[in-house]
C-alpha positions in Angstrom: 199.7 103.4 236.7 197.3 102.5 239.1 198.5 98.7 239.4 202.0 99.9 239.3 201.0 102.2 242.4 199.2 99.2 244.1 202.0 97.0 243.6 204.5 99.6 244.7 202.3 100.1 248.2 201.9 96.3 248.9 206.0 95.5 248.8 206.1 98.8 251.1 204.4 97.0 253.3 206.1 93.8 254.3 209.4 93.2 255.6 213.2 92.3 254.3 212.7 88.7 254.6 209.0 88.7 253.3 210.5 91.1 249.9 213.5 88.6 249.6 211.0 85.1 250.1 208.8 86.7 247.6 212.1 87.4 245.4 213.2 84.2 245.4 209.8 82.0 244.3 208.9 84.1 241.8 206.1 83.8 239.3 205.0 87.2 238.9 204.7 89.5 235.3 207.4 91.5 234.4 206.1 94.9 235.7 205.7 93.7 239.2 209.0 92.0 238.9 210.3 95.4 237.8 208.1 97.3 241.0 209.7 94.9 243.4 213.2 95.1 242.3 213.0 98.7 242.6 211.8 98.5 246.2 214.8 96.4 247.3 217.0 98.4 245.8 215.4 101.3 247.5 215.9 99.4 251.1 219.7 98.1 249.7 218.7 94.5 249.7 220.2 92.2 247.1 218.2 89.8 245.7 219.9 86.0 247.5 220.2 83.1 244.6 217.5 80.2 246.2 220.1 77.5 246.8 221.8 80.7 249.3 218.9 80.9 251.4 218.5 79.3 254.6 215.4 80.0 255.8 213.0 83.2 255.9 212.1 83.1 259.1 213.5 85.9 261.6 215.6 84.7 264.4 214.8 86.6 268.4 217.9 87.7 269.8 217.6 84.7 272.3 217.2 82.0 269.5 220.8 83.2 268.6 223.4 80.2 269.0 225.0 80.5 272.4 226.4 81.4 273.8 225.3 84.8 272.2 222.1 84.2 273.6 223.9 84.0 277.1 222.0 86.2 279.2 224.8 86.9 281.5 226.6 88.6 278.6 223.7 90.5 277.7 224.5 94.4 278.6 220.9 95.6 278.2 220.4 97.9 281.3 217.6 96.4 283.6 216.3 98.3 286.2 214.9 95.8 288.8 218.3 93.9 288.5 220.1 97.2 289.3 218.2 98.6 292.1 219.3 94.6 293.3 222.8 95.4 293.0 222.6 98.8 294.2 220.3 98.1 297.4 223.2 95.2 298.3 225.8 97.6 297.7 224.8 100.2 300.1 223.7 97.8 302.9 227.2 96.3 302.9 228.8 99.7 302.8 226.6 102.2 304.4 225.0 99.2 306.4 228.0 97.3 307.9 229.3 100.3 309.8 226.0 100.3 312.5 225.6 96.9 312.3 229.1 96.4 313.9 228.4 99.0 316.7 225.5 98.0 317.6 226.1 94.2 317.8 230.2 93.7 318.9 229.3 94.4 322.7 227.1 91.2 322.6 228.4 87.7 322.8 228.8 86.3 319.5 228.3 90.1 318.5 230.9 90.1 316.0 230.3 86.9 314.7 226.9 87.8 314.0 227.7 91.1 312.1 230.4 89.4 310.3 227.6 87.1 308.8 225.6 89.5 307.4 227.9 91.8 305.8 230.1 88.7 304.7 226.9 87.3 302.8 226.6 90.8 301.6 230.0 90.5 300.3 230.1 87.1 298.4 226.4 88.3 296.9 227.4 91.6 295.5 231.0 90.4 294.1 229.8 87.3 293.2 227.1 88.0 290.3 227.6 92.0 290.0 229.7 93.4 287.0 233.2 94.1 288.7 236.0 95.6 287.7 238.8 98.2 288.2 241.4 100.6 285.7 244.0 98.0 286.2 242.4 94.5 286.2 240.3 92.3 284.2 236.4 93.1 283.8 234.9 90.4 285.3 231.0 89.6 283.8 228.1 89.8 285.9 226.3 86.4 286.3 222.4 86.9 285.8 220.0 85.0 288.6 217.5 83.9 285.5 220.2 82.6 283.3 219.8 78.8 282.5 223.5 78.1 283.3 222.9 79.8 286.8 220.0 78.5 288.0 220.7 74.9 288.7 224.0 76.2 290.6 221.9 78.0 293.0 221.3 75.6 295.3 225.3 74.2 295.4 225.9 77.7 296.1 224.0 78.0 298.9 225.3 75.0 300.4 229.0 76.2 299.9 227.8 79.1 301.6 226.8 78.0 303.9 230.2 76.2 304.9 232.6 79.2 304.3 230.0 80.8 307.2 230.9 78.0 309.3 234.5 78.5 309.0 234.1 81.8 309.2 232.5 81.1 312.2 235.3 79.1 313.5 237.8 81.2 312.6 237.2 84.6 314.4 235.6 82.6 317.7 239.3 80.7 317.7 241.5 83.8 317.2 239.3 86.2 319.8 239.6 82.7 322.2 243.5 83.7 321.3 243.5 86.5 321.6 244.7 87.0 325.3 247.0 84.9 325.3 249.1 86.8 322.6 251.8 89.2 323.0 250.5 93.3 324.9 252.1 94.1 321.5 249.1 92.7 319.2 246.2 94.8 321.4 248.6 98.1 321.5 245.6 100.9 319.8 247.5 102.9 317.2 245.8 106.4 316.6 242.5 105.7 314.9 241.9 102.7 317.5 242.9 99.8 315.7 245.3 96.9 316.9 247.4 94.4 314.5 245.2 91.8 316.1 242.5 93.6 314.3 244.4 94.2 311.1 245.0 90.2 311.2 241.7 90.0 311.5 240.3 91.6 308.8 242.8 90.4 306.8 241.7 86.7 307.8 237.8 87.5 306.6 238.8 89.1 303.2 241.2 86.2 302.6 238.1 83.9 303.2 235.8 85.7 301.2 238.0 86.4 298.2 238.7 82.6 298.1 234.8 81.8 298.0 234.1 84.8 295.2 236.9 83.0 293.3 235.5 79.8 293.8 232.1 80.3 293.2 232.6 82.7 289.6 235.0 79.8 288.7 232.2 77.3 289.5 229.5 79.4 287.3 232.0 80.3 284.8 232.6 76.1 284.2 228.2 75.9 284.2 228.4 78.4 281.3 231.3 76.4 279.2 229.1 72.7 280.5 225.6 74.6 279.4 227.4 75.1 276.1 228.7 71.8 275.0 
């Protein structure tokens, strides 16, 4: 009884794949044959025939094939990535508001404020989870994965040329701006003119086109990465 309890305490005390590996060589007397197949049947292991088994050796969740290993589709809550998001997230909504006031009555006020909050903008939408009750859920895209990284700097340099034309764009239409119609600067009750609505409209249209451009571009690095 005492080697049948010793026998039973060492099998307790290594793992599924060890039990199984162990299983599998054989050459062990009939009692501890006995004591082990009762301590796989305890766990609800079935014994694997040896021409079955692959290897013994545990996989880590990253070792996975991708793209299961693909970070970016990993949903395991991290909370230095999220106070990321979050801290981008209010400064372009809680943030843009002042930033306006205080810089429009400058020259190149507008322009300037429009920067920020654009860059904001493409940041946030760009690698944050998005989604809404009618439209696709769009996957986040995760600064450390290995598809990601070497897009980075192509990015940046797109970027940095939708700014320009952003740039261009709102100096052109404010040079334009007088010579349009008293109808386009008429205030309706809250303060706002169509030329502002145009605007606007003009900005989003941008910086939808560059969030579309640059998820396409990171989305392509993830299929590439994979082949």
């Amino acid at each position: 009884m005492a080697d049948r309890k010793t026998l039973d305490e060492y099998y307790k005390a290594h793992t599924d794949q060890e039990l199984l590996k162990l299983r599998a060589e054989g050459g062990f007397t009939a009692e501890a044959k006995q004591v082990l197949d009762k301590e796989l049947a305890r766990r609800n292991i079935s014994a694997i025939p040896i021409p079955e088994i692959a290897s013994f050796e545990p996989q880590p969740h990253l070792a996975w094939q991708w793209p299961y290993s693909d970070p970016c589709r990993d949903r395991t809550f991290s909370p230095p990535r999220f106070a990321l998001m979050a801290t981008i997230f209010l400064c372009l909504i809680v943030g843009s508001v002042p930033l306006f006031l205080l810089l429009t009555s400058k020259p190149y006020g507008l322009q300037e404020a429009s920067i920020i909050s654009y860059t904001l903008f493409e940041l946030f939408f760009t690698f944050a989870r998005t989604g809404s009750r009618g439209g696709p859920d769009l996957p986040p895209f995760k600064f450390k994965c290995p598809a990601v990284r070497p897009q980075i700097p192509r990015l940046l340099w797109r970027h940095a040329g939708f700014l320009v034309a952003l740039f261009a764009l709102q100096t052109a239409m404010l040079a334009a701006r007088t010579y349009l119609p008293e109808w386009w600067n008429m205030k309706d009750r809250k303060g706002a003119t169509p030329f502002d609505l145009v605007l606007v409209l003009v900005c989003f249209g941008l910086g939808y086109a560059q969030v579309f451009t640059s998820r396409s571009l990171l989305d392509r690095a993830h299929r590439e990465f994979a082949a």
